[in-house]
C-alpha positions in Angstrom: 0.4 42.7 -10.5 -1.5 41.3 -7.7 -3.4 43.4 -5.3 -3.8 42.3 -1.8 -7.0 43.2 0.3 -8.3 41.7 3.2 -12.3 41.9 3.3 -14.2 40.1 6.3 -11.1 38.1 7.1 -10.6 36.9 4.0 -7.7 37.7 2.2 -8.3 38.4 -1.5 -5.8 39.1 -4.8 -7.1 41.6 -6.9 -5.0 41.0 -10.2 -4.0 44.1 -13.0 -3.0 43.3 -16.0 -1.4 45.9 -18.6 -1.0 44.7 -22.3 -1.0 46.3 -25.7 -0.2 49.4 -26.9 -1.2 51.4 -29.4 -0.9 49.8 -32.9 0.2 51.7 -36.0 -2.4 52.5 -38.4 -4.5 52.4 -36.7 -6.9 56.0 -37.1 -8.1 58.1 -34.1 -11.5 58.1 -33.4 -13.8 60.1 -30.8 -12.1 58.3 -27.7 -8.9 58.6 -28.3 -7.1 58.5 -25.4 -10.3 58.6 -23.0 -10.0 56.3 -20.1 -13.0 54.1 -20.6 -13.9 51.8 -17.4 -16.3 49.0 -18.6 -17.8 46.7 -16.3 -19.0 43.0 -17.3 -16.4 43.4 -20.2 -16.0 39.6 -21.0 -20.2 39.1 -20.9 -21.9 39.6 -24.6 -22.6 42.5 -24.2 -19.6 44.0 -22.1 -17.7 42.4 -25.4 -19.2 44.5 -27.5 -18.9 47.3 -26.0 -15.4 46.7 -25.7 -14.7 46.3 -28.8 -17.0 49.8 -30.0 -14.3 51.3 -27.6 -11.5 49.7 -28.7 -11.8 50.7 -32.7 -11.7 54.5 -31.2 -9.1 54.5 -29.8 -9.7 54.5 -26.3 -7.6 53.5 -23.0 -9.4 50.3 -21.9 -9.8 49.7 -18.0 -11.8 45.9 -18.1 -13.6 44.7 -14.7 -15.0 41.3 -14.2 -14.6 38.6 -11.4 -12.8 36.5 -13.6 -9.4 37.6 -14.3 -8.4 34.0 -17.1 -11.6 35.6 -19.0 -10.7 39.1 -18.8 -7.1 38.5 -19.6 -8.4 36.6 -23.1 -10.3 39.4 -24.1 -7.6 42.1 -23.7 -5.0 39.7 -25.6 -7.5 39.9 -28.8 -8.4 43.1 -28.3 -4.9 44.1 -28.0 -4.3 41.4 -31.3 -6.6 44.1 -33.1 -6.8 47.5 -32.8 -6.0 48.4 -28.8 -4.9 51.2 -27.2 -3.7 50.7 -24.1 -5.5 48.1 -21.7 -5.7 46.8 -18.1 -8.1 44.1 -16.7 -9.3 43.7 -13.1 -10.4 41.2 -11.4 -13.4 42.6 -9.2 -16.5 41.8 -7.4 -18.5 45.4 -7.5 -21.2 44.6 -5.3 -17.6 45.1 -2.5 -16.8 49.2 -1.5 -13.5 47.9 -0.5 -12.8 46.3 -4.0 -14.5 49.1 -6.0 -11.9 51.5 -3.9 -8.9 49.3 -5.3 -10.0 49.3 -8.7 -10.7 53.1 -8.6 -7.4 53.8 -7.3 -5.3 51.1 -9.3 -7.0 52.9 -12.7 -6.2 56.6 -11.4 -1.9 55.0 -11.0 -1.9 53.3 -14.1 -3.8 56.2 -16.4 -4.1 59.1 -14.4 -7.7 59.7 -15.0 -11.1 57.6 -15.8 -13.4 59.8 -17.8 -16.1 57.5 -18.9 -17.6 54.1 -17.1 -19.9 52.3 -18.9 -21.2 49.6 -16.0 -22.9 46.2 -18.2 -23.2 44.3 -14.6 -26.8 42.9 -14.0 -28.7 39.7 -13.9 -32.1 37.7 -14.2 -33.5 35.6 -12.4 -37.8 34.5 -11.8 -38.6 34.7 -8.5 -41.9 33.6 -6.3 -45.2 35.6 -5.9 -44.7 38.7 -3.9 -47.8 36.9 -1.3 -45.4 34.1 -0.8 -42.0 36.2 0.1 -38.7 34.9 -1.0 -35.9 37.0 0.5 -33.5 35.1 -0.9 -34.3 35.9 -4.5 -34.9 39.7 -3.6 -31.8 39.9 -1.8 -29.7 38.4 -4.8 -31.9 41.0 -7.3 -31.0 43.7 -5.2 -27.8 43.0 -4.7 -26.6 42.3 -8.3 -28.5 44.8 -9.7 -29.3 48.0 -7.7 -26.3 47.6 -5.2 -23.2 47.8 -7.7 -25.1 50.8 -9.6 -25.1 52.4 -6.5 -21.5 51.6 -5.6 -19.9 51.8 -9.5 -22.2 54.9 -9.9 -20.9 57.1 -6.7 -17.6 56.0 -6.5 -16.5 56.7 -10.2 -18.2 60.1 -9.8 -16.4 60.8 -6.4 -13.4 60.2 -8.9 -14.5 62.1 -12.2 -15.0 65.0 -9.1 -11.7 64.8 -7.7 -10.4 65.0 -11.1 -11.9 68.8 -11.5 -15.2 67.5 -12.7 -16.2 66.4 -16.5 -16.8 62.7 -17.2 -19.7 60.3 -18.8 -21.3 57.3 -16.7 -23.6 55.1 -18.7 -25.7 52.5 -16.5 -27.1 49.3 -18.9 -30.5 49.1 -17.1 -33.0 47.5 -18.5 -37.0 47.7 -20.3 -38.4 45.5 -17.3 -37.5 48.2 -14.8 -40.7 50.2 -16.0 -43.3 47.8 -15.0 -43.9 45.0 -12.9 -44.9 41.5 -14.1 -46.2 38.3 -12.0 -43.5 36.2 -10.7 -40.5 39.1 -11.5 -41.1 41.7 -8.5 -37.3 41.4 -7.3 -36.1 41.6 -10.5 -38.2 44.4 -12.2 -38.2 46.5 -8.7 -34.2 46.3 -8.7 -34.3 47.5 -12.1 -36.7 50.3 -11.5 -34.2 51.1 -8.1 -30.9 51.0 -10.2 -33.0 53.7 -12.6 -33.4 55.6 -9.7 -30.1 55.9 -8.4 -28.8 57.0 -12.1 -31.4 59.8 -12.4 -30.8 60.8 -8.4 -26.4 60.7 -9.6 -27.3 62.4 -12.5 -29.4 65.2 -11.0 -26.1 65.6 -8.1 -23.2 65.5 -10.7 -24.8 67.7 -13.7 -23.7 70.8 -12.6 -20.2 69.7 -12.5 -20.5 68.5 -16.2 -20.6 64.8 -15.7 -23.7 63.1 -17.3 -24.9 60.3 -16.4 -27.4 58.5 -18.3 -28.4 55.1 -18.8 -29.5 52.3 -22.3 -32.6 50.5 -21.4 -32.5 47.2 -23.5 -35.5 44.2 -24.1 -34.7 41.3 -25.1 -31.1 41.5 -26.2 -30.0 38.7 -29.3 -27.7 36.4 -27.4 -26.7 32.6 -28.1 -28.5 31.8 -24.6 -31.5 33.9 -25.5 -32.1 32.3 -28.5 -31.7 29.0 -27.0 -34.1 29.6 -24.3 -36.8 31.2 -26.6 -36.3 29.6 -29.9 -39.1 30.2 -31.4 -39.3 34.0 -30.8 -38.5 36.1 -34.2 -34.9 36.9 -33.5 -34.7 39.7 -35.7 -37.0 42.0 -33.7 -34.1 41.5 -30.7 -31.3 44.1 -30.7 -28.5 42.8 -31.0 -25.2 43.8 -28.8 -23.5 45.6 -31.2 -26.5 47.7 -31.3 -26.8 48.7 -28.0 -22.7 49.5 -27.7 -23.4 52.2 -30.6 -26.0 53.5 -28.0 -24.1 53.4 -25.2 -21.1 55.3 -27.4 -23.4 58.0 -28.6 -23.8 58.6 -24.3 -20.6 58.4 -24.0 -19.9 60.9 -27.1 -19.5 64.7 -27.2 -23.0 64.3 -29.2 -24.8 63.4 -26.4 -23.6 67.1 -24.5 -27.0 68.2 -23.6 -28.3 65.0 -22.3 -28.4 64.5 -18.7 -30.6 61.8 -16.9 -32.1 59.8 -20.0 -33.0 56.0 -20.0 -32.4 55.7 -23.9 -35.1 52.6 -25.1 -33.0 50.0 -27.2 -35.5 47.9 -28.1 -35.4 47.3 -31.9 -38.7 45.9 -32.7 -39.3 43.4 -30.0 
């Protein structure tokens, strides 16, 4: 189904995809039948955590800007072990798109009780004495922006619902200090951090927890290709940081509220 929505003049198709249902056999795990909106599903990481989702049995609502990636992933998935699944194609950095999705998740499952948001991004910038906007406008705006954005809107919605829900932010190890050459990208780090801990402290009371994994170096194809001779094994790996994220998501984590949980491994 394709969504239309004009933004700036520009008319855009937001597309939906259902597939799947649930397969027999399989078991129920600890998310069976939670909604579970995952941002930056078809990225390593977003994969992952996909899949961690997937084997207990949750309701799968996958966001990316590319719908041909999205659509792959929720075909194996589905292949596998699935419960129900829809993909989104979505820019969140856009209110206006965010609202679509929000709304197109609560018609198709009623509910979204957990959003695990994987969007972020790196880049080097300039010394902070020689000022380049450009790069601390993109850092802001991929990073700090869509927590902001993903971060109030699904709450606004977990709140409408009668309150209750888990938001996990992927943040990252560089937000706690800065570093020559990586002020934009370590200070929209440290602001995304912010905005989860200001959420968290706003939404507590009303049972939602919002917390956030903060990994290093994570163990990536590309990684290791661009530092290849760095001891891979001291990286964690993605798999890794989706059991994190799950135990966030979990009924385990009740009486955390607030945390940025280190995922580090050894590195």
């Amino acid at each position: 189904m394709a969504v239309p929505v004009l933004l700036n003049g520009v008319r855009l198709a937001l597309l939906i995809m259902p597939v799947g249902g649930l397969k027999r056999g399989v078991m129920a795990g600890q998310f069976e039948g939670k909604v579970v909106l995952i941002t930056g599903a078809s990225g390593g990481l977003g994969q992952a955590v996909t899949r961690r989702f997937a084997r207990e049995g949750a309701k799968l609502v996958l966001v990316e800007r590319s719908i041909e990636r999205l659509n792959v992933l929720a075909n194996q998935i589905a292949a596998d072990h699935s419960s129900s699944i829809m993909t989104m194609a979505v820019d969140v950095s856009v209110p206006e798109a965010i609202d679509l999705l929000m709304a197109a998740a609560h018609e198709r499952f009623g509910r979204i009780d957990i959003l695990v948001h994987t969007v972020g991004g790196y880049a080097a910038g300039k010394t902070v004495a020689e000022g380049d906007l450009d790069i601390w406008d993109k850092m802001m705006n991929l990073n700090a922006r869509p927590v902001y954005l993903m971060g109030g809107r699904a709450a606004a919605r977990m709140l409408k619902q009668g309150g209750g829900g888990k938001i996990v932010f992927v943040l990252a190890r560089s937000g706690l200090k800065g570093s020559s050459k990586h002020s934009a990208y370590s200070a929209s780090k440290a602001a995304a951090e912010r905005v989860m801990e200001s959420l968290s402290a706003e939404v507590r009371d009303q049972g939602i927890h919002v917390n956030a994994v903060l990994p290093g170096v994570i163990d990536t194809p590309r990684n290791r290709a661009d530092m290849p001779d760095a001891d891979f094994s001291k990286w964690a790996s993605p798999e890794q940081i989706a059991d994190a994220i799950a135990f966030l998501a979990s009924d385990q984590a009740s009486a955390v509220h607030g945390v940025s949980l280190a995922v580090y491994n050894r590195a």
